[in-house]
Structures are given as structure tokens and as C-alpha cells.
C-alpha positions, 0 to 999 in steps of 0.5 A: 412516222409510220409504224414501219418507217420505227426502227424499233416496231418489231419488238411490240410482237412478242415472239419477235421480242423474245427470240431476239432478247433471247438471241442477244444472249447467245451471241454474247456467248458466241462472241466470248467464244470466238474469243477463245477459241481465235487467242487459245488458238495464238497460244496454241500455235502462233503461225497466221494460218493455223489463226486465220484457219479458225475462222475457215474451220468455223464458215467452212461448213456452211459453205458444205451443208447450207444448201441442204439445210435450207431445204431441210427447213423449208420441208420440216418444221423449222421450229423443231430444226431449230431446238435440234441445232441449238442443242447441237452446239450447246454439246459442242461448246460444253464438250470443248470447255471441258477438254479446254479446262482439263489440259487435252486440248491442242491446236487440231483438236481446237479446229475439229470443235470449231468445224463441229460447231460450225456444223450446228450453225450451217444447219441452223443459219437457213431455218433461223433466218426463214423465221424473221417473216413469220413473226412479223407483219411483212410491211415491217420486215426491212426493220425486223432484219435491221434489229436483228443486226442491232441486236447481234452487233449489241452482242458483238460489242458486249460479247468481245470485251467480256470474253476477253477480260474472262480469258485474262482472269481465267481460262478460255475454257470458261467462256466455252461452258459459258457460251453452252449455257447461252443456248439455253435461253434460245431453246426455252423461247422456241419450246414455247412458240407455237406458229401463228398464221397458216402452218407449214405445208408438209413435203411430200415430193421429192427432196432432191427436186426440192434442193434443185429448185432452190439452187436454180431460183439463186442461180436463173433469177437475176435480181437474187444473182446480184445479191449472191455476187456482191455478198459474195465479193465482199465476204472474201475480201472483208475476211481478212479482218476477221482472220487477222484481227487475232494476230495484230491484237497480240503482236502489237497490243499483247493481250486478250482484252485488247483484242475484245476491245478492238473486236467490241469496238466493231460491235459499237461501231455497227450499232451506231451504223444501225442507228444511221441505217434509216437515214442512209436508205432514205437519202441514198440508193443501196448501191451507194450505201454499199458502195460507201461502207465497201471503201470505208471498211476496206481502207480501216481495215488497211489502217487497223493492220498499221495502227502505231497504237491502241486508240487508233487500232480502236477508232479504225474498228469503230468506222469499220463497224458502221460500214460493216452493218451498213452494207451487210443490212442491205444484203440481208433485207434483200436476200430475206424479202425478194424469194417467194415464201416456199423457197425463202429457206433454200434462197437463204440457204444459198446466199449464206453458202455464198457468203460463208464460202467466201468467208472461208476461202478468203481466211484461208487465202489471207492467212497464207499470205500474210505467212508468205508475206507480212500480215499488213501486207495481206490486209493492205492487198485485202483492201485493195480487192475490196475496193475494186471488185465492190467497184466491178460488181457494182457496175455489172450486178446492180442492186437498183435493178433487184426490187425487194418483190416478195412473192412474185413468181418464179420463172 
């Protein structure tokens, strides 16, 4: 086996080792704080769409200031973007524990923390995505950006579960003050890398013409079109889980550990999915791996929302896990590997607005339904989306069409 066909090749490069050990902590704290902030948030005010507005309060942003972030990183020196957003969230998550343990909190307060968060991980997003292929050689990229998904899906499946049992003992709160102190291992990793390699070019044109460059290379090139559309189809659709998730742990399983439980359970699931990953992309095309993990997911969804009991609930989420990281590391592959290098941010930048966007705007279109209608019915009629736009868009955005090229030029 060649060094690029290991899944595990990436980590003999220590900066790629230290940022992604040190990125499994703080997606643990990210984890136990989505916890939080969706199960204070039932406790708070148990209407579905004040729930499923946690989620569009949290990708909201990225849909408002992914674009101008990512051509910040791709004119200022991303390391530095990087030490200031995480500082960013790490005053966020520290000032909401602190209002969380001293009673102040309320249902709109929750959302405003939630969008001020949101506001560090937009800014964020581009420039950390931006760093995979600086520290790693290029031919063991693909591997790179599975690991990073094994190592958020090993926080996914950690952080859920652990937030969870905090909460039952304690107060979300804690997992707010917990989560500010998991940046921190992410800031001491960066204040110490220094780039190898050629540095990054210093801006000196014009920062408008720059953010226009980004926006037409997403747009004009039809390979990184195919991706932003079928991202973007499956985010919508697939955010009814996320969004719901909340509210079927506590009117059918009643506390939340069972909801860290079934939100660990995905986390398992996508570890296990990693793990089948390399299999999957040597036997199958991508379009029917996507199109394999787009049905499975939409039809565990479906049956997570009708589950008669827990061990259900819990292998329906485990299914959904491995076709989650299954079809969402195609994506990933292709929208980091097909941009040429001095647009990699701003490429970036536009398939996480799209991706995000979607993410928010289908929480909030779940979420109003299910109050109009029931919550099964808004994740059955999620489902059925899925199915047939992942079915329409295969046809008319094929993937087999975008290579992943690399530096080609931009016409």
C-alpha cells in the first residue's frame, strides 16, 4: 500500500498531527455545547421552531460572511485569522457559560450567543479549511480530509454523550465554560506553527475585485458548480435531523443524555463510515456513494422521527452516521482539491455559504412546519426532498464530470 492509498498517512506530518489532535478537543467542546444550547433551549421555550432556530441562529452566519472571510484568508495571513477567531469564540462560549450559571439567560439571549458564535465559525471556516493543503503533501490530500472528518466524527461521538451526562449532573452552563476552555489547545498549536514552504503572497490589489474573483470561479466553473449544487441539495434536506433531533430525544426519550446518545451514535456511525470510505471510492464512482449515503440517510431520518423506542432511535442514527461521512467526504475532497491555490479560500468560502446557507434555511423551513404540522411529518417530507432532489441533481450536475484537478486554470 502506498503511502497515499494509508488512511492514517497524514499524521506522520506534525503540524497536520498537532492541529487535528488538537481540533478533536475543541470539537468535543463544540459538541457538548451544541448539546446545550439545543436541550436549554427545550427548556427554555419547547416550541420546534424556537429549537430548530438554534440551528439556523448557528449556520446563519456563515451563509452572511463566509464569502468575505474567505477572501480575508486568502489576502491576510491565515494563521493569524485563525488565533483571532478562535479567541472570538472562546469569549463567546466563556460569556454565555457565565450568564447560563447566573440565571440571566432566556430564549432570545440563547439565539443572539448562538448567532455571535456562529459569527467566529464563519470567519473561521475558510481559513481553516484553506490550511489542509499546506501541511500535507498534495498526493495525500483525499486522506487528510477523511481524517479531519474521522477526527470531527470521533468528537461527534465523544462530545454528544459527555455534554449530555454534564448537563443531567449540572447545568448547560458548564459545558459553555468547558467548551471556551477547548479553544485553547487549538490557539497554543497555531501560536507555534510557522508555515513551511513559500509564504503566503501579500494583497496588494483590490480587495473587491478579489471577493468578485472568488464568486465567478464558483459560479462560471462547472465542475465546482456541480459540487455547490449537490452540497447544497443535501444540506437542506438533511437539516431536518439536525433540527429536529432535539425535540424527538425529549418528547419520546425525555432526557438529555438520550439525546447525547443518539447525537453520539451518528458520531460512531461516521467513524465507522470513515473507516469503509477507501473501500467505497475504489469499487464505486462518487455519484453512487452519494447517491447510496443520500437514501440511506433520508430513509433513517424518516424512521428516527417514528422510532417506538430507544435502541431503534439509537441504530437508525448509527446508519445515518455512515452515510453522512460517507457522502459528505466526497464533497469535501472536491471543493478543497479542484480550486487553484490563490483561490482555495474564496472557493471554500462559497461552498460553505452554500452548504451552510442551506443548513440554515431548511432549520428554519423544517422547523415551521413541523409547528404547523407534526415533527414526523416535517422529517418524513425532509426525506422524501432528499431523495428525489439528490436524485435530480445527480442527473443534471454530475460529479463524474468534476475531476479533482487541482491548479488547472481559471477560465
Amino acid at each position: 500500500m502506498s503511502e497515499s492509498d494509508s488512511p492514517w498517512a497524514p499524521l506522520r506530518y506534525r503540524v497536520f498531527r498537532r492541529l487535528w489532535l488538537a481540533s478533536i478537543g475543541s470539537n468535543i467542546g463544540t459538541w457538548m455545547h451544541t448539546v446545550g444550547a439545543a436541550w436549554l433551549m427545550t427548556t427554555l421555550a419547547p416550541s420546534p421552531l424556537l429549537v430548530a432556530l438554534v440551528q439556523t441562529a448557528n449556520s446563519l452566519p456563515v451563509f452572511l460572511l463566509s464569502i468575505p472571510a474567505g477572501t480575508l484568508a486568502d489576502v491576510v495571513d491565515r494563521r493569524k485569522v485563525l488565533l483571532v477567531t478562535q479567541s472570538l469564540m472562546l469569549a463567546v462560549a466563556a460569556t454565555l457559560g457565565i450568564v447560563t450559571l447566573t440565571g440571566h439567560i432566556g430564549p432570545w439571549s440563547l439565539l443572539a450567543f448562538t448567532f455571535a458564535l456562529g459569527l467566529g465559525t464563519s470567519l473561521n471556516g475558510p481559513a481553516w479549511a484553506a490550511t489542509a493543503p499546506e501541511t500535507v503533501p498534495r498526493p495525500i490530500l483525499p486522506a487528510a480530509v477523511a481524517l479531519n472528518s474521522v477526527g470531527f466524527n470521533i468528537s461527534r461521538a465523544v462530545g454528544p454523550a459527555l455534554g449530555g451526562a454534564i448537563i443531567a449532573m449540572s447545568n448547560p452552563g458548564s459545558v459553555f465554560l468547558l467548551n471556551a476552555a477547548s479553544f485553547l489547545g487549538v490557539i497554543a498549536v497555531l501560536a507555534r506553527w510557522r508555515p513551511e514552504g513559500p509564504e503566503q503572497v501579500p494583497f496588494t490589489g483590490d480587495v473587491q475585485a478579489a471577493l468578485k474573483e472568488g464568486v465567478d470561479y464558483g459560479i462560471r466553473t462547472p465542475e465546482y458548480r456541480a459540487i455547490l449544487v449537490r452540497a447544497g441539495v443535501f444540506s437542506f434536506t438533511a437539516s431536518a435531523l439536525w433540527a429536529m433531533l432535539p425535540v424527538v430525544a425529549s418528547r419520546n426519550f425525555g432526557d438529555s443524555a438520550g439525546y447525547g446518545v443518539l447525537l453520539g451514535c451518528i458520531g460512531a456511525g461516521s467513524v465507522t463510515g470513515a473507516t469503509l470510505l477507501g473501500n467505497f471510492r475504489r469499487r464505486f464512482a462518487p455519484d453512487q456513494v452519494i447517491l447510496c449515503g443520500t437514501v440511506t440517510f433520508a430513509c433513517m431520518s424518516a424512521a428516527v422521527s417514528v422510532a417506538g423506542n430507544f435502541p431503534a432511535a439509537c441504530a437508525a442514527m448509527l446508519l445515518a452516521g455512515v452515510a453522512w461521512l460517507s457522502t459528505m467526504s466526497l464533497f469535501n475532497v472536491a471543493a478543497q482539491a479542484t480550486p487553484p491555490a490563490r483561490l482555495r479560500a474564496r472557493a471554500l468560502a462559497l461552498y460553505l455559504l452554500v452548504f451552510q446557507g442551506s443548513l440554515a434555511v431548511g432549520s428554519g423551513l423544517w422547523g415551521w412546519l413541523a409547528s404547523r404540522t407534526t415533527v414526523p411529518a416535517s422529517m418524513m417530507a425532509a426525506a422524501c426532498v432528499m431523495i428525489a432532489g439528490g436524485a435530480i441533481a445527480r442527473w443534471k450536475w454530475p460529479l463524474e464530470a468534476a475531476p479533482v484537478a487541482g491548479d488547472k486554470a481559471f477560465p
